[in-house]
Residue frames as qw, qx, qy, qz and C-alpha x, y, z in Angstrom:
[[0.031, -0.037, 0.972, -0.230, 17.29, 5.99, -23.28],
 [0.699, -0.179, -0.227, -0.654, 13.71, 4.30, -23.83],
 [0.363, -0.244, -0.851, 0.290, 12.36, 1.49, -21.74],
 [0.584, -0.677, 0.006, -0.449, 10.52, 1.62, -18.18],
 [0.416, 0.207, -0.654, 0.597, 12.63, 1.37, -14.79],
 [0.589, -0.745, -0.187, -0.252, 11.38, 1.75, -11.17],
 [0.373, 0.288, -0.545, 0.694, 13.15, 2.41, -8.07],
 [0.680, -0.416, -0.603, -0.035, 12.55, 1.66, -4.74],
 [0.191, 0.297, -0.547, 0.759, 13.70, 4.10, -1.62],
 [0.554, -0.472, -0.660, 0.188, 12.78, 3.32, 2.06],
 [0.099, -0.673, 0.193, -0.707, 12.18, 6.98, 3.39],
 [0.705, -0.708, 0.045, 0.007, 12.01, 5.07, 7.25],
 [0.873, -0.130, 0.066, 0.466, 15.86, 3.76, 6.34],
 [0.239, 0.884, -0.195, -0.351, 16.79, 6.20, 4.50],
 [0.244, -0.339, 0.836, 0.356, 18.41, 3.54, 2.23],
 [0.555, 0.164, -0.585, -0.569, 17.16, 1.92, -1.35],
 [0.676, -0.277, 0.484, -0.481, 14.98, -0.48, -0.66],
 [0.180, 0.344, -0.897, -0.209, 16.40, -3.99, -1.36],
 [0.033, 0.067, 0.968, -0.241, 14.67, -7.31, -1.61],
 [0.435, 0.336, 0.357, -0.755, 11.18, -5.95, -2.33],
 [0.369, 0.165, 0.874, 0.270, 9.00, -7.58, -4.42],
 [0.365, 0.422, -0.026, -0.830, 7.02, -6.46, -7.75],
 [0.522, 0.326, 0.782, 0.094, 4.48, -8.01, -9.99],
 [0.072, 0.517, -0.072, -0.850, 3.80, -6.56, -13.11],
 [0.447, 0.435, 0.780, -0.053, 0.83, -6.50, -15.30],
 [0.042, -0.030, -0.412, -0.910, -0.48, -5.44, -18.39],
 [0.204, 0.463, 0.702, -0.501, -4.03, -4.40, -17.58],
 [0.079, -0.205, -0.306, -0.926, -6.89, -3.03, -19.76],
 [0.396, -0.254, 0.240, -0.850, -10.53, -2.57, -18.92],
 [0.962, -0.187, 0.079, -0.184, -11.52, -6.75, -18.10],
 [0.890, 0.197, -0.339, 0.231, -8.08, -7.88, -18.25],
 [0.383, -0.730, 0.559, -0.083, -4.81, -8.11, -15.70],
 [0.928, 0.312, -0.167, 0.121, -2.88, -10.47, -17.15],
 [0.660, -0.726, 0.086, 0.174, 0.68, -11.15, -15.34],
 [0.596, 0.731, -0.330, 0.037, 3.92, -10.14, -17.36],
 [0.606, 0.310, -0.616, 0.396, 6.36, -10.87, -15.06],
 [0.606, -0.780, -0.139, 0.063, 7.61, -10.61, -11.43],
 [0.381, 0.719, -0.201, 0.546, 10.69, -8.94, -10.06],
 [0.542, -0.683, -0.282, 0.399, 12.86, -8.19, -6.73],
 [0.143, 0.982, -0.026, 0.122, 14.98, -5.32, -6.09],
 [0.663, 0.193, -0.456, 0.561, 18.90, -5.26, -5.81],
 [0.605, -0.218, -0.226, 0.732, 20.84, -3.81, -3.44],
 [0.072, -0.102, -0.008, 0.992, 20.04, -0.11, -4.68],
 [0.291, 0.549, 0.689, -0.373, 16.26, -0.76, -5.03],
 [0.494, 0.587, -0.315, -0.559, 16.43, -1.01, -8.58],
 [0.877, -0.055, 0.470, -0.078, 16.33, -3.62, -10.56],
 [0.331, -0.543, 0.531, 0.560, 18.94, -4.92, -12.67],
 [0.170, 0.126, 0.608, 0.765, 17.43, -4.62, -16.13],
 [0.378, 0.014, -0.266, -0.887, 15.00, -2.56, -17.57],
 [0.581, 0.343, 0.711, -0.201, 11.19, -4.16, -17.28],
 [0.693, 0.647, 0.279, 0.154, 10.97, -2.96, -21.01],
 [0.556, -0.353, 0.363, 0.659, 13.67, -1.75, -23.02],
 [0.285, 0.405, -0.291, -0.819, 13.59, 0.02, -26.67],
 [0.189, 0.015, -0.940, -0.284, 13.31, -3.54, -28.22],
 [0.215, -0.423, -0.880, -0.022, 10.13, -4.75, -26.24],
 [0.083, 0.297, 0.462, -0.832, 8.13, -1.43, -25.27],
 [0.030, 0.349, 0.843, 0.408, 4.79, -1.41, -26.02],
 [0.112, -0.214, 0.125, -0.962, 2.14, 1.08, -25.45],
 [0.595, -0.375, -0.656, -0.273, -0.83, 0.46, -23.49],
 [0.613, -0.655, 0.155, -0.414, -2.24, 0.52, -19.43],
 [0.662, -0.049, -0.716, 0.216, -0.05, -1.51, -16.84],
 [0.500, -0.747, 0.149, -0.412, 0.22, -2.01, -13.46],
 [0.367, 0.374, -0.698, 0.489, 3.48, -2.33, -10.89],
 [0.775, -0.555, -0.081, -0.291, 2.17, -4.25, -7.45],
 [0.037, -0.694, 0.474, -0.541, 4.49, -3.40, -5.00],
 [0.709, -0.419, -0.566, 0.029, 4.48, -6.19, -2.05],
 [0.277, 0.635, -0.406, 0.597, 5.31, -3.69, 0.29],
 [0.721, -0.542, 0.172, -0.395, 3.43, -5.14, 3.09],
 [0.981, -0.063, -0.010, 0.185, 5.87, -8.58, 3.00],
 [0.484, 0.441, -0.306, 0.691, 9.01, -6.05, 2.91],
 [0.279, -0.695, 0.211, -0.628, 7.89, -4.02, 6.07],
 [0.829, -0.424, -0.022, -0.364, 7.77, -7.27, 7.66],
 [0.891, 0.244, -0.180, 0.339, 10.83, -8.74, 6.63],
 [0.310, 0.587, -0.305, 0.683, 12.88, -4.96, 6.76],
 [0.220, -0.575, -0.031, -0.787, 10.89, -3.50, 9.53],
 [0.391, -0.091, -0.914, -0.054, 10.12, -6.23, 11.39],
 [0.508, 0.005, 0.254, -0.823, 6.41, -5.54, 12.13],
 [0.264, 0.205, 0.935, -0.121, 3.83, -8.16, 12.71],
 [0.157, 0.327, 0.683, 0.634, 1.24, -8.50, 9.99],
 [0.263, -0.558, -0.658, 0.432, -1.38, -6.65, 12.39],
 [0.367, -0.627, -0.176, 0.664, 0.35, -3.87, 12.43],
 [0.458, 0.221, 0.619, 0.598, 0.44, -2.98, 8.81],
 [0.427, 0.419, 0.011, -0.801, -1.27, 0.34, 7.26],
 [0.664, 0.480, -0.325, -0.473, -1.27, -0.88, 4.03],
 [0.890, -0.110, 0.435, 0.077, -0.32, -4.07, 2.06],
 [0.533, 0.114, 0.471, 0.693, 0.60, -3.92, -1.79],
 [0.268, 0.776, 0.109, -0.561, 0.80, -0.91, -3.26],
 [0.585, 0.506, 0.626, 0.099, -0.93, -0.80, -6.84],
 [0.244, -0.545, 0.306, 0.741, 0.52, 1.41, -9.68],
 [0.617, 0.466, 0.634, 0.020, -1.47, 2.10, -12.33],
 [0.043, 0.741, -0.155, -0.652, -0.18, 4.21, -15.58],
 [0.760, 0.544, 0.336, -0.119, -0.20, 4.35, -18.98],
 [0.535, -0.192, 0.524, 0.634, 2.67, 3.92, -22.02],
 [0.635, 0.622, 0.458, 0.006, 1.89, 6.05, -25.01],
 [0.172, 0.867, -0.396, -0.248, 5.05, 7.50, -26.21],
 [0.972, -0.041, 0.012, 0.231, 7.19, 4.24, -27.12],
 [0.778, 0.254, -0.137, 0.558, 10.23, 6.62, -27.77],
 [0.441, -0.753, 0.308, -0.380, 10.09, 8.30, -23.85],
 [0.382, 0.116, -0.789, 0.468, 11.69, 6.91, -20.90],
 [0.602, -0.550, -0.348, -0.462, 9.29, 5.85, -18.62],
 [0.157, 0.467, -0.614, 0.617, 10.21, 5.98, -14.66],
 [0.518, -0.680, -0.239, -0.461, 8.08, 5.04, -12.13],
 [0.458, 0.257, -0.708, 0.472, 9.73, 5.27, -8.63],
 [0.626, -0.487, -0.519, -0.318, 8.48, 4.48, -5.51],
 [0.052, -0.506, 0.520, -0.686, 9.22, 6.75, -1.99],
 [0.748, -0.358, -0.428, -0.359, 7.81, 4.39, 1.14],
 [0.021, 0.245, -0.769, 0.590, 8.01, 4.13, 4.80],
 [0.101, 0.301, 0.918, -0.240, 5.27, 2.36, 7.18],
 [0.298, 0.647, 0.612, -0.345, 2.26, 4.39, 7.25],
 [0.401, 0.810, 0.071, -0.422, 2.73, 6.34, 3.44],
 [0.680, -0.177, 0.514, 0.492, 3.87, 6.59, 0.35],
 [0.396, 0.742, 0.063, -0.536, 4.34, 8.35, -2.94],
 [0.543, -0.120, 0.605, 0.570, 5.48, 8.31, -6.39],
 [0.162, 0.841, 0.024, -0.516, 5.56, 10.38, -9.74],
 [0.830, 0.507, 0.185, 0.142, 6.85, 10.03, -13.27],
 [0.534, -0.648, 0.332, 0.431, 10.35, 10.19, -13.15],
 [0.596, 0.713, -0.307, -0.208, 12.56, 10.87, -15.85]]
């Protein structure tokens, strides 16, 4: 399998996080340019690939999480209260015939993620 995929888990729910929003960009060193946007299903994944074998391309993007409009929605916390807002994912394609992962672990005040297979 080639492409890039993300996934989305709510370590406060322990459950995928659904309904979350993502913006994704192709970025280089003056540009951000918006490819698309995206929610998450039910299993806080989304239901196709953001690139696939057909349309990967190699180069810098970035995956902007809105996790600060899910905590409010899931969590229901008042904007105030927030640590963070969107969290920013920056990484780089340069294998076109890998599988790129990028998933995202998140609860209120942290988060991680890591190149997944």
């Amino acid at each position: 399998m080639t492409g890039l995929t993300t996934h989305v888990l709510d370590l406060t729910l322990g459950k995928p996080a659904c309904e979350l929003e993502i913006s994704f960009y192709k970025t280089d060193s003056d540009r951000r340019d918006l490819l698309s946007k995206f929610v998450t299903n039910s299993d806080g994944r989304l239901d196709k690939p953001i690139f696939d074998q057909s349309n990967i391309r190699a180069g810098w993007y970035e995956m902007v999480f809105h996790a600060g409009k899910y905590l409010i929605a899931k969590h229901k916390m008042r904007s105030a209260e927030l640590f963070f807002d969107n969290v920013s994912i920056s990484f780089q394609i340069n294998e076109l015939k890998q599988h790129y992962h990028v998933p995202l672990l998140l609860s209120k005040f942290g988060y991680s993620t890591y190149r997944g297979s």
